[in-house]
ZAMARGU-4260 file (C-alpha; in steps of 0.2 Angstrom, whole numbers, plus 5000, padded with zeros to 4 digits):
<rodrens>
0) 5000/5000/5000 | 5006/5018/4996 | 5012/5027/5013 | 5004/5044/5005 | 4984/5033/5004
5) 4971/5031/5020 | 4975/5021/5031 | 4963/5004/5032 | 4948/5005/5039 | 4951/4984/5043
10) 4959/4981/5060 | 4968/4966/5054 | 4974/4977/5036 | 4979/4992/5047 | 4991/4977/5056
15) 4996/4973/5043 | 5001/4991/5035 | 5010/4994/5053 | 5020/4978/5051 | 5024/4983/5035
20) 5031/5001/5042 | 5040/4991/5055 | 5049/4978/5043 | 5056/4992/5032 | 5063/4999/5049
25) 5070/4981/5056 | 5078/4974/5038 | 5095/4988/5040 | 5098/4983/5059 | 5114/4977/5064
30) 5114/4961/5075 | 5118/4968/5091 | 5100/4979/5090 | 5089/4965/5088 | 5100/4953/5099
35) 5098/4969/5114 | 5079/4966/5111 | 5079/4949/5112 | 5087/4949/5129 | 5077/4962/5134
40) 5061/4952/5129 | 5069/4935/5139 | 5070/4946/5153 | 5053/4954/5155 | 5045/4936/5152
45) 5051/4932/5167 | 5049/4948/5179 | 5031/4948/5172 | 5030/4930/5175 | 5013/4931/5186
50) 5006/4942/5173 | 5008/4930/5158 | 5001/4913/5171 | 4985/4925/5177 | 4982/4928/5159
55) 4983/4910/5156 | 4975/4902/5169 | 4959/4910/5163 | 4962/4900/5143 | 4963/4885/5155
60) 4948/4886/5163 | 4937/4890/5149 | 4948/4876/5142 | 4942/4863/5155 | 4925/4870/5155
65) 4924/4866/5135 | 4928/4849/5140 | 4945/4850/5129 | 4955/4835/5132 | 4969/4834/5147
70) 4982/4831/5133 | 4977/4850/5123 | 4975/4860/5142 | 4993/4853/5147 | 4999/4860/5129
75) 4990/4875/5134 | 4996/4879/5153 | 5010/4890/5156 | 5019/4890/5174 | 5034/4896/5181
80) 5046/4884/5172 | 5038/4884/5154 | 5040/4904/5155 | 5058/4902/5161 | 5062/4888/5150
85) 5053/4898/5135 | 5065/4914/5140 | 5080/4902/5140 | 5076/4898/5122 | 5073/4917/5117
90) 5091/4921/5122 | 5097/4906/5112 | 5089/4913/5099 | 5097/4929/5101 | 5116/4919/5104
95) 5112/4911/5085 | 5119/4919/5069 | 5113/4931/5061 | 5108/4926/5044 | 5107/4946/5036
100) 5116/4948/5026 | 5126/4932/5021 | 5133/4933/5005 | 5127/4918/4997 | 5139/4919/4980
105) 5148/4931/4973 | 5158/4935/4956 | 5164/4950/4944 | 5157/4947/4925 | 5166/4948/4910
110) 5161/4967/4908 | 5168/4972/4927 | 5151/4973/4934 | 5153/4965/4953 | 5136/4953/4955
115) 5134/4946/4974 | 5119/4939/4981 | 5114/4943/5001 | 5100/4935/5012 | 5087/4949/5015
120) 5074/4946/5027 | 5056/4941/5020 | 5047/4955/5029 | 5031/4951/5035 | 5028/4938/5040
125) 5010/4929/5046 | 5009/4913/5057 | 4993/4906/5062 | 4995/4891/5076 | 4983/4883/5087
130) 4981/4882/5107 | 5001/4882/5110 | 5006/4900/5118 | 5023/4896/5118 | 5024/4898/5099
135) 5019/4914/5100 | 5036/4921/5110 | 5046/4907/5098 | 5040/4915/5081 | 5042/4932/5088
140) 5060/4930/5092 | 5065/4920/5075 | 5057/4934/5066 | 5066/4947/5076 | 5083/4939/5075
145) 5078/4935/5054 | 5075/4955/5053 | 5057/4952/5049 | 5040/4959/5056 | 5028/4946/5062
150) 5007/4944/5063 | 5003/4931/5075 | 4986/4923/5073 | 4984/4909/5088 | 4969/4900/5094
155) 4956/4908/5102 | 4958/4896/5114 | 4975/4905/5119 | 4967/4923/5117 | 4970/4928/5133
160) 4989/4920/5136 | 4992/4928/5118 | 4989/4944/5122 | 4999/4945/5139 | 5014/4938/5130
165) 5012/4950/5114 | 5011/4962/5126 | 5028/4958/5135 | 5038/4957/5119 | 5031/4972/5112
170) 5035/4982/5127 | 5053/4976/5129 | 5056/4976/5110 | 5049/4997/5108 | 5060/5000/5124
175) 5075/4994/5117 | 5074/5006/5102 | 5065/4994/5089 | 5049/4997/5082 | 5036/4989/5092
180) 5025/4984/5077 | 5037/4973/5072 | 5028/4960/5084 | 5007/4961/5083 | 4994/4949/5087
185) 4981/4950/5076 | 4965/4959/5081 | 4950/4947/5084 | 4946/4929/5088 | 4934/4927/5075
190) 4936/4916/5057 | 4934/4932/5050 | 4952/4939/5055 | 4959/4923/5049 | 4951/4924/5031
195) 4958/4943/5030 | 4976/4938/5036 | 4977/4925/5019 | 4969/4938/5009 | 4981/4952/5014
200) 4991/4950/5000 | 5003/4962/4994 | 5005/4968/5014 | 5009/4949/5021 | 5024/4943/5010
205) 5019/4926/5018 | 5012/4914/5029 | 5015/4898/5039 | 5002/4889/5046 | 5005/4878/5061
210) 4995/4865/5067 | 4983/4851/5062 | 4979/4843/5045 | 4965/4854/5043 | 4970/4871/5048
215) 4988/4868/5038 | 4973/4864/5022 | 4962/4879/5025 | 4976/4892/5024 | 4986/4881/5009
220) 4969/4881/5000 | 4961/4898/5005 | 4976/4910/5006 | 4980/4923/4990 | 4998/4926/5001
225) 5011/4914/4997 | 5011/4900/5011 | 5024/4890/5017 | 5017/4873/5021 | 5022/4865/5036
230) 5020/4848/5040 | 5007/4835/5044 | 5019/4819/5047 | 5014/4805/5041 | 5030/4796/5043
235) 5035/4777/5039 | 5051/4766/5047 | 5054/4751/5034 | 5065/4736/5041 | 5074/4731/5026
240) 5077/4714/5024 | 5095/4715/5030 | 5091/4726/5045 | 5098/4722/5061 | 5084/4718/5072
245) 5088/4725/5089 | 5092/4740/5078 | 5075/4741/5072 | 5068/4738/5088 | 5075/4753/5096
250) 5074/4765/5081 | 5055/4760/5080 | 5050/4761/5096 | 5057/4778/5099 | 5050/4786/5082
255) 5033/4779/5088 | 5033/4782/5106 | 5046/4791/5110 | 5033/4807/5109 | 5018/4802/5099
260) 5007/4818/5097 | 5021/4826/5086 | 5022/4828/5068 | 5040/4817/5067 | 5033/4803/5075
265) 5033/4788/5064 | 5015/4780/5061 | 5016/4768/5049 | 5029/4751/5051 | 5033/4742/5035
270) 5043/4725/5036 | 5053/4715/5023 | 5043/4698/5020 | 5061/4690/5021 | 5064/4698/5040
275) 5045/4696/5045 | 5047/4682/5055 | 5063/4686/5065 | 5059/4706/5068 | 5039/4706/5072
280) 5039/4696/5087 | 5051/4707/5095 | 5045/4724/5086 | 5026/4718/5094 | 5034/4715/5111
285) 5041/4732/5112 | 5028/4742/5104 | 5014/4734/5119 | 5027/4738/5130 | 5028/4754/5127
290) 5007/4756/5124 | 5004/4756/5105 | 4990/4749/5099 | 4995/4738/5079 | 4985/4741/5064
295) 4991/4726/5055 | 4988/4720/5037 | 4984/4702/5036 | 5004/4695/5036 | 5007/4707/5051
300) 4991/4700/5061 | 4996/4680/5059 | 5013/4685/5062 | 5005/4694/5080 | 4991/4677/5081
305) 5007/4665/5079 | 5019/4674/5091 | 5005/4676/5103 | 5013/4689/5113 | 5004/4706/5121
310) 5005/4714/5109 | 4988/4725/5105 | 4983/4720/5088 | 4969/4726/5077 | 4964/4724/5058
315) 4970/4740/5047 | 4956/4746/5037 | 4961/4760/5022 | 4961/4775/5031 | 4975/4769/5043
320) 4989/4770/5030 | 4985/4789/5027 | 4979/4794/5046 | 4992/4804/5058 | 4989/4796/5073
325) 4998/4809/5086 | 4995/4796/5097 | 5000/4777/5104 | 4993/4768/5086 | 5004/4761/5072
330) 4999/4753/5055 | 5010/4741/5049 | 5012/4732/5035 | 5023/4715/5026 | 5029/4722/5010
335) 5040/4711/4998 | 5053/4722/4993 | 5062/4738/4997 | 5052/4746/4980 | 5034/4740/4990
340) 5040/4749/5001 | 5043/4763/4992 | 5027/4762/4983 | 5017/4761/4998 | 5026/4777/5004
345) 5023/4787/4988 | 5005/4782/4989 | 5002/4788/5006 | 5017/4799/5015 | 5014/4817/5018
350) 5033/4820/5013 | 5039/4823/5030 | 5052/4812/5036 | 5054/4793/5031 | 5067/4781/5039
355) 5075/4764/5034 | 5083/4751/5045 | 5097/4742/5034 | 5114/4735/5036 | 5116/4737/5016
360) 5123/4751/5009 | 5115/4748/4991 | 5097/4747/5001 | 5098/4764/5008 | 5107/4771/4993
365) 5091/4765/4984 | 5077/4768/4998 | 5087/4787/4999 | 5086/4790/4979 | 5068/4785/4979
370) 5059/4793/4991 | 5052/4810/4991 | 5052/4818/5009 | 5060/4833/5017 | 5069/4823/5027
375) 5076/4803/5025 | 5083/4795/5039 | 5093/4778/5036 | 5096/4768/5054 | 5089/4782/5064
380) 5074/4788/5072 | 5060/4799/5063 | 5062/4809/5079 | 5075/4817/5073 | 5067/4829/5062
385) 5070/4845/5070 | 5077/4861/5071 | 5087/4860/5086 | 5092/4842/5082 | 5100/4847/5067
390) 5110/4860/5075 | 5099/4875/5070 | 5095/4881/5086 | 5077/4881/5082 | 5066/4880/5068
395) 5049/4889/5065 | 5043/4874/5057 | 5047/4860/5047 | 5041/4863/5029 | 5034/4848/5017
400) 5033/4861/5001 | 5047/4863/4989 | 5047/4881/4987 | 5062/4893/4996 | 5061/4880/5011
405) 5061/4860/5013 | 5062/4852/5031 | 5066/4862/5047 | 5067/4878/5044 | 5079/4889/5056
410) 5083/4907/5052 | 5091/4908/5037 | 5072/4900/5030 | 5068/4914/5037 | 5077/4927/5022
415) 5075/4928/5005 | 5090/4934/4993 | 5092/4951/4981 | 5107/4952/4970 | 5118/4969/4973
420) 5127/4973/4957 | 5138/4986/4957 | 5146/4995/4943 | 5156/5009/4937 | 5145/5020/4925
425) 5141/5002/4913 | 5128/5003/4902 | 5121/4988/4892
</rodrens>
């Protein structure tokens, strides 16, 4: 929007058009201004500490009330520790590089004109997330640190926890010297405000939805601003037939249920027909063990009829091979070769992160070549996914798109590039 027109009469556009202002006035910052501010805002999270828990403890009871489940209100709840440990990880933030600036390549043509190409920050940038207030301070600091303004659309369910934190950083961010609109919640709780952040285009350079299947597909399919797809995870481990079994074991059971409610959990086994009969029974063991429930196949069922261990087994009907669990359930499958394998992954992943267990290097050459995913683990655990486990130092997500960004994305995810050219009179 031109800075010489009205203003917006649209709360949510009028956010927007200040966020816009703020970015132009972040983008030129040296580090040290936004890594002052970021200390400053892991400060003031914990002085205003009983601020922040008041503020939630009113989203928790309207939560319990609703009769959300105990899994979503624990996501929810903010204490003393959460706050401290969520202040911890904005000074990480703010001990990371700065990605600004990086000259990517560089050269001087044949006609003398110097070309290099820098990392710019993206501008502004919208994320919309569901009840996890602790998103809220993470995006703000990433964008921060990336030199990027940020809209931040949570649940309505966190409304009130929202707004006390957006509140905190936007205090500590204006009184260290940086704009204050460079960190807004976006007015209203209604549907409404959510359709006008996808539709802001041309004032929103883009926006990440966090969250559930269906919230990732309303924005992906609704939004005229470019969106950076982050994942649903549906993930597969195949045991190849020359895995090692107590490898398998161990990798399994952790990308399973390790923490099963996140998006890099694994929730689909498939098993080489030739190693069937050697890894199940121990694979079934460890998975009742550990209180996953089995969606087996036919194969995977006799195998669990003849072993006749604990294991909880039921038939797998369609849906399972495409459903994200995010909880103690697995499908698994027999295949009869690696390319099963890798068929049944085509057909059904989400393009997340898929892992194969195999001693053999032409295996996992092959099973790597093959499969489309951000991420492909060979003899490791799906888990692994992750921006900190990557050595990132956090991640705003981890995008299943193509486009810009593919897997975790860190800072540097966060910028786009611009070529500086830079000349001595040429013409063309």
């Amino acid at each position: 929007m031109d800075l010489l027109s009205p203003l917006p009469k649209s709360p949510v556009l009028l956010a927007a058009y200040r966020a816009r202002a703020a970015a132009a006035e972040l983008a030129p910052l040296p580090r040290a201004a936004k890594d002052d501010a970021l200390l400053a805002v892991a400060d003031a999270l914990v002085v205003r500490t009983q601020e922040i828990t008041a503020a939630n403890a009113e989203d928790v009871a309207r939560a319990r009330e609703a009769g959300t489940s105990e899994a979503i209100v624990d996501r929810l709840t903010l204490n003393r520790e959460r706050i401290a440990a969520i202040a911890a990880d904005v000074r990480h933030v703010a001990s990371l590089p700065d990605p600004v600036g990086e000259v990517l390549r560089g050269s001087t043509l044949p006609n003398g004109l110097e070309l290099r190409q820098v990392r710019v920050p993206l501008g502004v940038v919208g994320i919309i997330y569901e009840a996890r207030p602790n998103v809220t301070v993470d995006a703000a600091a990433l964008c921060l640190k990336s030199g990027n303004a940020v809209l931040l659309r949570g649940s309505s369910s966190a409304y009130a926890s929202n707004t006390a934190l957006v509140e905190v950083v936007r205090d500590a961010v204006g009184g260290s010297g940086l704009p204050a609109d460079a960190v807004q919640l976006v007015p209203g709780e209604s549907r409404e405000s959510v359709t006008e952040l996808m539709r802001a285009r041309g004032q929103v350079d883009v926006l990440i939805p966090r969250g559930g299947a269906s919230l990732i597909r309303t924005v992906v399919e609704g939004s005229t601003v470019p969106v950076i797809e982050t994942g649903t995870g549906n993930c597969h481990v195949y045991v190849d037939a020359e895995a090692d079994v107590e490898t398998a074991v161990r990798v399994l059971v952790n990308s399973k249920a390790h923490r099963p409610s996140v998006c890099n959990a694994a929730e689909t086994l498939l098993v080489h027909q030739d190693i069937a009969d050697r890894f199940l029974p121990r694979a079934l063991d460890a998975l009742a063990e550990a209180g996953v429930t089995v969606h087996a196949d036919a194969r995977v069922a006799e195998a669990a009829e003849r072993h006749g261990g604990p294991a909880t087994v039921v038939p797998a009907v369609t849906e399972d091979w495409e459903t994200e669990y995010l909880s103690y359930d697995i499908a698994a499958a027999v295949v009869d070769s690696l390319d099963a394998a890798v068929a049944h992954i085509r057909l059904w992943s989400s393009g997340h992160t898929e892992a194969i267990v195999t001693t053999s290097q032409a295996a996992a050459r092959r099973f790597t070549q093959l499969v489309d995913a951000a991420a492909v683990m060979v003899n490791a655990s799906t888990r692994f996914t992750d921006g900190g486990q990557f050595g990132f130092g956090a991640e705003i997500g981890i995008s299943t798109q193509k486009l810009h960004a593919r897997g975790p994305m860190g800072l540097p995810e966060l910028t786009s590039t611009k070529y500086v050219v830079t000349g001595d009179g040429h013409v063309r």
